[in-house]
C-alpha positions in Angstrom: -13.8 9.8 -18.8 -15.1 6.5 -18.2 -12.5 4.5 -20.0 -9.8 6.9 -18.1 -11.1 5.7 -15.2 -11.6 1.8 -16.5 -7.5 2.1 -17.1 -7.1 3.3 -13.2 -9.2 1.2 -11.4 -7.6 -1.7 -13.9 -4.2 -1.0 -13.2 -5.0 -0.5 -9.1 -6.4 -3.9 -9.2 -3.6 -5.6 -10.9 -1.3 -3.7 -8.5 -3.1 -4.8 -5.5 -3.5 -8.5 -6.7 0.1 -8.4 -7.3 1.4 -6.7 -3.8 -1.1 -9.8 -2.5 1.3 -12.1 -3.6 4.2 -11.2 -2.6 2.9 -10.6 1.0 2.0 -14.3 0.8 5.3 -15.2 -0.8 7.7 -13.0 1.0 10.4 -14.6 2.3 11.2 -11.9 5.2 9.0 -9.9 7.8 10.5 -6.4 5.6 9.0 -7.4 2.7 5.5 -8.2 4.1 5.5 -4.8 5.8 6.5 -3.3 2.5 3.2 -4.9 1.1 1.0 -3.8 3.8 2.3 -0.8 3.0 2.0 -0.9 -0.9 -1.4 -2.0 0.2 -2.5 1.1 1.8 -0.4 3.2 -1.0 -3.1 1.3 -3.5 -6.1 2.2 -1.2 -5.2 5.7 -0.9 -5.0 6.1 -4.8 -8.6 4.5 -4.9 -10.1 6.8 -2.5 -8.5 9.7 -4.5 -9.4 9.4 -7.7 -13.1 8.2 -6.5 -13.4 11.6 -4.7 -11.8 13.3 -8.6 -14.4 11.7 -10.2 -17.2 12.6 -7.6 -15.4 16.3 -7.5 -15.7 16.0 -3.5 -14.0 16.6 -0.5 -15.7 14.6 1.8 -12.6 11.5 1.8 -9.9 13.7 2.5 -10.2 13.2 6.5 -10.2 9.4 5.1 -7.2 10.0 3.1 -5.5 11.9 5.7 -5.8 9.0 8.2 -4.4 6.6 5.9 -1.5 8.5 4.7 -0.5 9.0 8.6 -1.1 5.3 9.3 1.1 4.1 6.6 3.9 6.7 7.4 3.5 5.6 11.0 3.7 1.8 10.2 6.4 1.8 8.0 8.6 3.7 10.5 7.8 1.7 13.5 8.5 -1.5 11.2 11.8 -0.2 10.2 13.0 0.8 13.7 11.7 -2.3 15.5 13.2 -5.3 12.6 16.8 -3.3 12.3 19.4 -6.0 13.1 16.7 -8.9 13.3 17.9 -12.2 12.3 14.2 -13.0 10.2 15.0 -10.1 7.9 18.0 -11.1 6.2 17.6 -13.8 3.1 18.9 -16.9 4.3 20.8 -17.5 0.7 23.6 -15.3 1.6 
């Protein structure tokens, strides 16, 4: 169980340090929101498998929140940067 959960938190970190990045690199305001979005992706899996491992539900209001938040930003993201000039590559 231990190293099970070694291999998840490993992988979670490499994920995050990864999404960290890109939102540094990214070229365009989409792909930093995708990030921030990744981010909160890789923080809800955190919180999940904590409370799996604890075997309680306490984090679930937590977990709801966050999943609602994400969903929410993402959308709003998406509807207020279509047609922007910033989110198009500028080697086309």
């Amino acid at each position: 169980m231990i190293v099970v959960l070694a291999a998840c938190m490993l992988i979670l970190g490499m994920s995050a340090t990864l999404v960290i990045v890109r939102l540094t690199k990214g070229p365009t305001t989409l792909d930093r929101a995708i990030g921030l979005d990744v981010i909160v992706s890789v923080l809800i899996c955190a919180i999940a498998i904590e409370a799996a491992v604890r075997r309680h539900t306490t984090t679930l209001p937590v977990l709801l929140v966050l999943t609602l938040v994400g969903f929410v930003g993402s959308v709003s993201v998406a509807r207020f940067t279509r047609g922007r000039a910033d989110t198009k590559r500028g080697d086309s």
